[in-house]
C-alpha positions as CSV (number, residue, x, y, z in Angstrom):
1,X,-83.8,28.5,-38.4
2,X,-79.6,28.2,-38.0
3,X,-77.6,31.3,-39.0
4,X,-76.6,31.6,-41.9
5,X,-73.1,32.4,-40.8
6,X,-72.8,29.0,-39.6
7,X,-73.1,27.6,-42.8
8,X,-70.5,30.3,-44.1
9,X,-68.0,29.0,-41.3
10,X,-68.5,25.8,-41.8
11,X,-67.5,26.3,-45.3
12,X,-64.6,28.3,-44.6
13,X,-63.1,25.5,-42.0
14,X,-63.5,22.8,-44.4
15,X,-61.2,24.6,-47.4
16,X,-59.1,25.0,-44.9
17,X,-58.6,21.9,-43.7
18,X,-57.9,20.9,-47.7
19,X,-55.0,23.2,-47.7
20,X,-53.8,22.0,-44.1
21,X,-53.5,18.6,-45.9
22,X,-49.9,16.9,-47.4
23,X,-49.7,17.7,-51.0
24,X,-48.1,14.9,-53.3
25,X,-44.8,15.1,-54.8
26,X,-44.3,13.5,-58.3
27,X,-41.6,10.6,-57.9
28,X,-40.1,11.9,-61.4
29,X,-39.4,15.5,-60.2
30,X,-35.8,16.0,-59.7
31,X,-34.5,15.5,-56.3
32,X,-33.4,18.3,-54.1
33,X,-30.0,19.5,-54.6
34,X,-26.8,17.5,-53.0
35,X,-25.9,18.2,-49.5
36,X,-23.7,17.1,-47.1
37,X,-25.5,14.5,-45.4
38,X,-27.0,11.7,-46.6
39,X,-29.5,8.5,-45.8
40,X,-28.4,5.5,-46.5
41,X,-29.2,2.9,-44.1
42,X,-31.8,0.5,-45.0
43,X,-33.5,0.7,-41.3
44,X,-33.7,4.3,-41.3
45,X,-35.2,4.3,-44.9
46,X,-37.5,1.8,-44.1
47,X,-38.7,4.3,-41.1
48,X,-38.6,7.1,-43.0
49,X,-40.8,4.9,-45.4
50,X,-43.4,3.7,-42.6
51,X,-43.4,7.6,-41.5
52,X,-44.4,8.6,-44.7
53,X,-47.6,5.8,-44.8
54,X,-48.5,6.3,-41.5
55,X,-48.6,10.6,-42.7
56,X,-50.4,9.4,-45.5
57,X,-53.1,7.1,-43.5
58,X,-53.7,9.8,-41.3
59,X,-57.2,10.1,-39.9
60,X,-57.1,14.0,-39.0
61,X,-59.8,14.9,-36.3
62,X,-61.8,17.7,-37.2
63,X,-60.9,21.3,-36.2
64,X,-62.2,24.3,-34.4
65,X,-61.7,28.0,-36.6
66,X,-59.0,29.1,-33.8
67,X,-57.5,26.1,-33.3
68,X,-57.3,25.6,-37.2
69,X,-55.4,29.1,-37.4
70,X,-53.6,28.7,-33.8
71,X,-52.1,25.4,-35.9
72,X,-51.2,27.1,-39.0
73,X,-49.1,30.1,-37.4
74,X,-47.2,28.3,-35.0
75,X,-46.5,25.1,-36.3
76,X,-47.3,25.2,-39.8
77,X,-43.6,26.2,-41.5
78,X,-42.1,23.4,-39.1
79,X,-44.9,20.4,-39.9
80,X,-45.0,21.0,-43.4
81,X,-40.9,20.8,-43.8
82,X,-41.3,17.7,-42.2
83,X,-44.0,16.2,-43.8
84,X,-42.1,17.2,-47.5
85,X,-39.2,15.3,-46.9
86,X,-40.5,12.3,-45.7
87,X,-42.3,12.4,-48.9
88,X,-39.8,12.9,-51.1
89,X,-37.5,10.4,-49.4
90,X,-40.4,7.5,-49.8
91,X,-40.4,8.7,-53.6
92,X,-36.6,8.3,-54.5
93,X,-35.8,5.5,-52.1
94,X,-38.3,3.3,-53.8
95,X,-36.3,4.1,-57.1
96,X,-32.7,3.2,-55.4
97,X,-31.8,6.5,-55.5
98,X,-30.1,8.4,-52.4
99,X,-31.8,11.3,-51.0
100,X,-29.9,14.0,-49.7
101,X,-31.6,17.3,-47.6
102,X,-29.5,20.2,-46.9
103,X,-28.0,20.3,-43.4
104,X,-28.3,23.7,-42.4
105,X,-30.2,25.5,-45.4
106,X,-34.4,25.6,-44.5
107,X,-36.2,23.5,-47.1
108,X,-38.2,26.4,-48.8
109,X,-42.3,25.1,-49.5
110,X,-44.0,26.5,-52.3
111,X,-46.2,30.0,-51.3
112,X,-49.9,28.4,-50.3
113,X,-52.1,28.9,-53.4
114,X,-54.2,31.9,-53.0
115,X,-57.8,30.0,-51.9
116,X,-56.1,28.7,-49.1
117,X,-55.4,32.1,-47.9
118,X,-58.8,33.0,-48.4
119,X,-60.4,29.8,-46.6
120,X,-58.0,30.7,-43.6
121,X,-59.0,34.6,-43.3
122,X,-62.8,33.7,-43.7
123,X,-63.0,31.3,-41.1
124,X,-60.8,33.7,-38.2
125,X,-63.6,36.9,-39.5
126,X,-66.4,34.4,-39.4
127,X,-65.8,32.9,-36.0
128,X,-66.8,35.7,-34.1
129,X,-69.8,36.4,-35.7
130,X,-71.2,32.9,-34.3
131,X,-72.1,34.1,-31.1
132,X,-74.9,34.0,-28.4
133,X,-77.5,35.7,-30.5
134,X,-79.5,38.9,-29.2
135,X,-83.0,39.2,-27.8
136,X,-85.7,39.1,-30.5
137,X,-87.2,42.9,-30.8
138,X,-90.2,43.9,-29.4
139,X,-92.4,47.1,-29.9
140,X,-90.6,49.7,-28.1
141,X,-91.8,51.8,-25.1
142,X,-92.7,55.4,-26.2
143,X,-92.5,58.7,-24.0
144,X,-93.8,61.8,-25.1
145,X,-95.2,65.2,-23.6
146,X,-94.3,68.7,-23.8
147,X,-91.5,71.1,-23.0
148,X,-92.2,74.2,-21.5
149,X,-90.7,76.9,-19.2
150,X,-92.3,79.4,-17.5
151,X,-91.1,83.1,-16.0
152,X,-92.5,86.5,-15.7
153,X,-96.3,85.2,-16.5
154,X,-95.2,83.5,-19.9
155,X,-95.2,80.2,-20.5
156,X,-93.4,78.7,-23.7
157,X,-92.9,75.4,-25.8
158,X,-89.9,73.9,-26.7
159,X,-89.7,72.4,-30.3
160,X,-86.4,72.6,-31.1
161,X,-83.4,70.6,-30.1
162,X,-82.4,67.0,-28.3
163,X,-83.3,65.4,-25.3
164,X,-80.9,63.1,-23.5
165,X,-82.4,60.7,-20.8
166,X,-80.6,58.4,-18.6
167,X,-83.1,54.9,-18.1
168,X,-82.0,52.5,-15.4
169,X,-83.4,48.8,-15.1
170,X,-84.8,47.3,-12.5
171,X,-81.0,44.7,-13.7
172,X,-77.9,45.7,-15.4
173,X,-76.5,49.2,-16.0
174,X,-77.8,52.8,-16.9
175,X,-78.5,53.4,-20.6
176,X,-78.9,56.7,-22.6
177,X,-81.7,57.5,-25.5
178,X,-81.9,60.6,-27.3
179,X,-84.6,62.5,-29.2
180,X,-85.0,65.5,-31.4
181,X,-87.3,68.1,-30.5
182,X,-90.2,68.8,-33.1
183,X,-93.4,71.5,-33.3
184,X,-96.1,68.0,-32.7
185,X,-99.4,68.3,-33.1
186,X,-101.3,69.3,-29.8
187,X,-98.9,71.5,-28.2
188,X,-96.4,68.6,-28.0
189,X,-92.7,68.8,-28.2
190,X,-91.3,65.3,-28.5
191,X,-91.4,61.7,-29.1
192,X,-88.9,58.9,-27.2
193,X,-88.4,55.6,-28.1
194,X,-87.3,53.0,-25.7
195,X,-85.7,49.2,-27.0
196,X,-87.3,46.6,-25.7
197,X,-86.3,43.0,-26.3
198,X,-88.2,39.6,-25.6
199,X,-84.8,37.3,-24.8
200,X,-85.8,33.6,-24.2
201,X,-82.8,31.1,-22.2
202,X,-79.8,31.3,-24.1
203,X,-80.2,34.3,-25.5
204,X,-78.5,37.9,-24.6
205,X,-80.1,41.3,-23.9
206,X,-78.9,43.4,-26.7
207,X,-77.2,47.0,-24.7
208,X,-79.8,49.9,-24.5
209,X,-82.6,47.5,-24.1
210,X,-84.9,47.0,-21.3
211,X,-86.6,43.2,-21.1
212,X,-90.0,42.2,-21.7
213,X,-90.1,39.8,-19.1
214,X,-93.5,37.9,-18.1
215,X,-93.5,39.9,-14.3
216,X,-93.3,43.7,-14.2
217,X,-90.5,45.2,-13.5
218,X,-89.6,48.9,-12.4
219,X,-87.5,51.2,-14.2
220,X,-85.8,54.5,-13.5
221,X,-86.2,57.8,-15.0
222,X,-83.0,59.5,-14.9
223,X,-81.4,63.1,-15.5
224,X,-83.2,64.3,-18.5
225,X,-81.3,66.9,-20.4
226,X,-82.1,69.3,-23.2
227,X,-79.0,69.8,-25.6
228,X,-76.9,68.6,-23.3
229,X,-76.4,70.9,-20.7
230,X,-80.5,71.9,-19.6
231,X,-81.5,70.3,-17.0
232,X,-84.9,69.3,-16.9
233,X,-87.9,67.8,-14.5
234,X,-90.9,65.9,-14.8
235,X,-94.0,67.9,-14.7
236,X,-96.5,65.2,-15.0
237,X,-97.1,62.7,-14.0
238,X,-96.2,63.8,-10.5
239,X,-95.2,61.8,-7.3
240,X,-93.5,58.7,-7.7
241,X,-94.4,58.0,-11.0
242,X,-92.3,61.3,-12.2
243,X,-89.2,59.1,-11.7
244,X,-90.2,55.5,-12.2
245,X,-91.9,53.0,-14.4
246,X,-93.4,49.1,-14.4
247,X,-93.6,47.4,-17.6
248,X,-94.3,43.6,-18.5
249,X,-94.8,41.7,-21.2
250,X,-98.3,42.2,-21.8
251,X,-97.8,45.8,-22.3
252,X,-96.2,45.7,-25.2
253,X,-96.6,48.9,-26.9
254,X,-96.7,50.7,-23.8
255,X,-97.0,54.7,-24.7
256,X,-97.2,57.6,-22.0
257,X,-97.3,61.0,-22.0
258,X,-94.7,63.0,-19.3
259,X,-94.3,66.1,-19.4
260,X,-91.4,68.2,-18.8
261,X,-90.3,71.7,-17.9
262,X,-87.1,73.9,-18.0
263,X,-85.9,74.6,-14.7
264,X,-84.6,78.4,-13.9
265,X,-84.9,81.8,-15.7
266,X,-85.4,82.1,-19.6
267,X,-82.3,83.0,-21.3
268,X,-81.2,85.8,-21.6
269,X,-78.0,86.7,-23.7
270,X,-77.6,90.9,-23.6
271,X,-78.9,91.0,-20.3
272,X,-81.7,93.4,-20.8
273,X,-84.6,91.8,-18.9
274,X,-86.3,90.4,-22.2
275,X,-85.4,87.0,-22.8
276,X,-84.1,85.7,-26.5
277,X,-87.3,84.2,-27.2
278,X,-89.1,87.4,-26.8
279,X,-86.5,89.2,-29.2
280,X,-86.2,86.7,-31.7
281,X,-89.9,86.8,-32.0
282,X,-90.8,90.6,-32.4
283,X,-87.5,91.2,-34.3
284,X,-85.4,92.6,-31.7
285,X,-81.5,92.2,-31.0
286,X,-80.5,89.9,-28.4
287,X,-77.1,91.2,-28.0
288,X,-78.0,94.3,-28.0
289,X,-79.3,95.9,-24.7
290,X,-80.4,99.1,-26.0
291,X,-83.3,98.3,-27.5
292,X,-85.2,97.2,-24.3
293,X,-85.9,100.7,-24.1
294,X,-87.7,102.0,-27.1
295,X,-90.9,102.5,-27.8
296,X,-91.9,101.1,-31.2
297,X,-95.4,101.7,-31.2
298,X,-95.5,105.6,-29.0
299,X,-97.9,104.4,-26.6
300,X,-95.5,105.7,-23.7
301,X,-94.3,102.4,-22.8
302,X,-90.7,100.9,-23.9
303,X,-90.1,97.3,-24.7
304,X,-89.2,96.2,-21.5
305,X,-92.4,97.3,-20.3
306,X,-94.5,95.8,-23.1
307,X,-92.6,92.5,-21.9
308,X,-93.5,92.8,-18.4
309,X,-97.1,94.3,-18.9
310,X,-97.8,91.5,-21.4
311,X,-98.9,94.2,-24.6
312,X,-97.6,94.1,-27.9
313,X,-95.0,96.2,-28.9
314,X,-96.4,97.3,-32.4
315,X,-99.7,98.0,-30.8
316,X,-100.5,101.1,-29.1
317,X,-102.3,100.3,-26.0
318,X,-102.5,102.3,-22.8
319,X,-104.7,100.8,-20.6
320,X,-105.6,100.9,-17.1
321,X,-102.9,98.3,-16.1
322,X,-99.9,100.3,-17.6
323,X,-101.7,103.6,-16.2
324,X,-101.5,102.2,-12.9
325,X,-98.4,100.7,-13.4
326,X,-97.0,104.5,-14.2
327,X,-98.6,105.8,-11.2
328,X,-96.9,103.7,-8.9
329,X,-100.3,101.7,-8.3
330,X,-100.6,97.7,-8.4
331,X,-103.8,96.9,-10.3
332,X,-104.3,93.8,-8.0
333,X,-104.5,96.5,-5.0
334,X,-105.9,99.5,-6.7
335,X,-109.0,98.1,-9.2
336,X,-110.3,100.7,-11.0
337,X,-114.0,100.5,-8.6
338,X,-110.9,102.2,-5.7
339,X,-110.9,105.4,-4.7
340,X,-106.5,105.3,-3.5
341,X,-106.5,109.0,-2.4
342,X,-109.9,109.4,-1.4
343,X,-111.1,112.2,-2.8
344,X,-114.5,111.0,-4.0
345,X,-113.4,109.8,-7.4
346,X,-112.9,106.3,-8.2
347,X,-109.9,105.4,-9.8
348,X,-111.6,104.6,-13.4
349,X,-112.4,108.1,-14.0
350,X,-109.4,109.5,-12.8
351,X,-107.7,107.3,-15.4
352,X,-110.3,108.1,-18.2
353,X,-110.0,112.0,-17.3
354,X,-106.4,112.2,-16.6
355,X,-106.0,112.9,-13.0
356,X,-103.8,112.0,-10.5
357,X,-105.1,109.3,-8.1
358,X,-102.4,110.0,-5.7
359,X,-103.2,113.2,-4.3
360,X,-107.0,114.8,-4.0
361,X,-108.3,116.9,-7.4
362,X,-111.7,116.5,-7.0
363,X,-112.2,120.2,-8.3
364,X,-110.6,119.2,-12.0
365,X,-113.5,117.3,-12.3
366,X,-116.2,119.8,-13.6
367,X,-113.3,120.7,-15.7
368,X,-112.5,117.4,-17.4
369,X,-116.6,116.5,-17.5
370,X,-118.1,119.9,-18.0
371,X,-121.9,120.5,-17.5
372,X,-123.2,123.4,-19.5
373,X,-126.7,124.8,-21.1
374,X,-126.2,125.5,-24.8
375,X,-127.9,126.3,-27.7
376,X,-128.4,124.0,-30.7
377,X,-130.9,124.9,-33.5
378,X,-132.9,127.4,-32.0
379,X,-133.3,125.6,-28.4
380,X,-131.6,124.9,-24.8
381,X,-130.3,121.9,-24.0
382,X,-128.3,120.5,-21.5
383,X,-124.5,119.5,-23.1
384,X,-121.7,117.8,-21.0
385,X,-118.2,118.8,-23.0
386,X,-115.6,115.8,-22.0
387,X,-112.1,116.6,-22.2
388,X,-109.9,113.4,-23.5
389,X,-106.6,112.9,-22.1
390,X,-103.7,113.6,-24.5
391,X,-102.4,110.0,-24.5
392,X,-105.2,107.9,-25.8
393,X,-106.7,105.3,-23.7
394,X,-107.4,101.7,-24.4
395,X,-109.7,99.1,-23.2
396,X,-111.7,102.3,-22.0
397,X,-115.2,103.2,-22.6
398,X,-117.0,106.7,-22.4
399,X,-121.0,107.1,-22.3
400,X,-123.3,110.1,-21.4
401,X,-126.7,108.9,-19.6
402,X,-129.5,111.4,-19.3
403,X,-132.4,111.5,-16.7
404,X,-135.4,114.0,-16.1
405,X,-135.8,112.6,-12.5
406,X,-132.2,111.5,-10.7
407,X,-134.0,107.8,-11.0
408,X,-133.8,106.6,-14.3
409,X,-131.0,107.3,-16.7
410,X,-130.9,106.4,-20.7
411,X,-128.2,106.2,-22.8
412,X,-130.5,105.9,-25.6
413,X,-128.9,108.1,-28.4
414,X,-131.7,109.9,-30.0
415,X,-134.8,109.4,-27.7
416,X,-132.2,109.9,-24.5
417,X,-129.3,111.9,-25.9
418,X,-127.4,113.1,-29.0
419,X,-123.8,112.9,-29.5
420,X,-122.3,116.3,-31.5
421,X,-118.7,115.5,-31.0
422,X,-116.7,112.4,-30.1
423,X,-113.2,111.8,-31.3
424,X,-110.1,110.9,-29.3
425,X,-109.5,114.3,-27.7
426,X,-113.3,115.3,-27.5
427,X,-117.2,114.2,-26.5
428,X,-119.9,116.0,-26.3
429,X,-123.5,115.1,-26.0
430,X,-126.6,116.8,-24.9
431,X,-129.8,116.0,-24.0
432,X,-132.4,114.8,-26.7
433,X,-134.9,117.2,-25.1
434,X,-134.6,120.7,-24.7
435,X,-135.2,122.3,-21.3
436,X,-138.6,124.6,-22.7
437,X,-140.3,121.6,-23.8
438,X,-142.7,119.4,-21.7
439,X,-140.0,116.9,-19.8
440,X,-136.6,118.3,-20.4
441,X,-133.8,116.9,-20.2
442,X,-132.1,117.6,-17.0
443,X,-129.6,116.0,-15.7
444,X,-126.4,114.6,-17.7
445,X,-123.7,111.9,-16.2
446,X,-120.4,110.6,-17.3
447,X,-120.3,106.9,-17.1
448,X,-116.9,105.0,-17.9
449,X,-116.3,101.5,-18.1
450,X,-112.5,99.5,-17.9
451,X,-112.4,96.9,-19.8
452,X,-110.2,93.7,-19.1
């Protein structure tokens, strides 16, 4: 199908042509004014005459928009002049009458009608439109993935903000598309849209495009940028296909996923150690340092710790990662099966009785797990008394076995043992059978368990 704009050129040139054309003078009009030259020789009048038919029996060939206007500016005023007074002298010397033109005054042509103006300024603004047309659009190649960035054990997802890539063809120069960030469905972070153009022999790849040509073809990936100023890499896919693509033809529609990732440190405005994501999202002041150190939730551990032990700020916790973390111990080296100062007592129960695994206290132990023989209703039974540390542990367990032979120990409460006191601070159990009965309770131990 022809553009449409060719018929509206087409139009254009042809009213203007109309108004390019001689206009008739009525032979009754009055004459121009006197002047002080006149025509009177029957030779010249008679050439002035055959000028006038041969004006008038003019075959005009057709016109191009540009040279139609080219035409109009530059010799327009001097033609028309012309062309008027060979006109009007045909008219009067046909009537016997002299005709007289001014010498030195410019003959002065009637303004064109306003149409003509019109024709003239449609078909300069139309010409240009009549061009080499652009490729015919294809579906376009789509890139999306995640944006994350990782530091101090975290890892978090971009949804906010605009991506900048630079795409170089396989032909022709570097183009930019952009993207806005968005929370996607399935941890995603953004969608990219790539033109792609099918352009058959005489037509012109539109700018920003990339061809769908019948061979594949390798594109560049570029810089990548997050709000302008980010710099980012491809996580996946990895190797050479982080940085290049083939498309063809047949793939039209071509989607894949890759991946990207923030490169350096999370941002941090107040310079605290806790990045602005962290703040914004427990309510905290990113330009404000101080609060890095308090401790919302009195567990013993400020915010900056919380941060870097991966607990919650509004959360008590104390477990035996901070503990150790306090005591100058890495968890990776110490586990809580260790014994670090070697005095007999694994690490676990020096954290679940409060001692210090950096120096020997074996002796505190009969104090923090106390073995005793006490009465209850009447009869003797064997009672362990544990003594709680004053800051409450988490992810900690406490439980009292019971044996009558060293062999086989029970936790069973109420055939094994029976627990008279266990809060926070306190637990005591004794035995479920008293020592005058036939096969006391003997023996009492103090299990603990860390949990992860």
């Amino acid at each position: 199908m022809k553009n449409p704009l060719s018929f509206l050129l087409a139009a254009a040139v042809r009213s203007a042509r109309a108004c390019l054309r001689p206009r008739s003078v009525n032979p009754t009009a009055t004459p121009p004014p006197p002047a002080e030259q006149e025509t009177k020789n029957p030779t010249v009048a008679a050439g002035i005459t055959a000028l006038g038919r041969e004006e008038e029996g003019m075959v005009r060939r057709p016109l191009s928009a540009a040279a139609l206007a080219e035409k109009a500016v530059t010799s327009g005023r001097r033609a028309s002049r012309q062309v008027n007074r060979v006109v009007y002298r045909k008219a009067h010397e046909s009537l016997g009458e002299t005709v007289r033109f001014p010498s030195t005054e410019p003959v002065k042509l009637p303004r064109p009608p306003l149409p003509c103006v019109a024709a003239l300024l449609s078909a300069l603004l139309l010409a240009p439109a009549v061009l080499p047309a652009a490729g015919f659009t294809e579906p376009p190649i789509v890139f999306y993935g995640s944006i994350t960035q990782s530091n101090d054990g975290y890892t978090i997802l971009y949804t906010a903000g605009q991506i900048e890539w630079t795409i170089t063809p396989a032909t022709g120069p570097a183009f930019r598309v952009r993207s806005q960030l968005a929370d996607l469905p399935g941890n995603l972070s953004y969608r990219l849209e790539i033109p792609v153009e099918k352009v058959p022999s005489g037509f012109t790849l539109s700018a920003g495009s990339l061809p769908a040509s019948s061979s594949a073809l390798t594109h560049t990936r570029g810089v990548v940028t997050l709000d302008g100023n980010t710099p980012l890499s491809v996580s996946f896919p990895t190797g050479p296909a982080a940085t290049a693509f083939t498309f063809t033809e047949n793939q039209r529609g071509k989607t894949e996923r890759v991946d990207l990732a923030v490169v350096g440190p999370f941002l941090d405005t107040d310079g605290d150690g806790i990045p602005d994501w962290y703040e914004d999202l427990h309510g905290m002041d990113k330009y404000d340092p101080s609060d890095a150190l308090l401790d919302r939730d009195g567990d013993g551990a400020n915010a900056l710790t919380e941060y870097l032990q991966h607990t919650n700020l509004d959360v008590y916790e104390f477990d035996y990662s901070r503990w150790a973390a306090l005591r100058f111990l890495p968890a990776t080296q110490n586990p809580p099966a260790a014994d670090s100062d070697g005095d007999g007592i694994p690490n676990a129960l020096e954290f679940a009785l409060d001692l210090d695994p950096n120096k020997p206290d074996a002796a505190l132990l009969s104090q923090r797990a106390a073995v005793t023989v006490a009465p209850d209703a009447g009869q003797q039974y064997v009672t362990m008394t544990v003594t709680k540390p004053a800051q409450k542990r988490t992810k900690l367990t406490y439980a009292v076995e019971a044996s009558t032979d060293l062999v086989t120990w029970s936790v069973a409460e109420g055939t094994a043992v029976v627990t008279k006191v266990n809060t926070d601070q306190q637990l005591v159990v004794r035995g479920a059978r008293p020592l005058s009965g036939s096969s006391p309770t003997r023996y009492l131990r103090l299990r603990v368990e860390v949990l992860p």
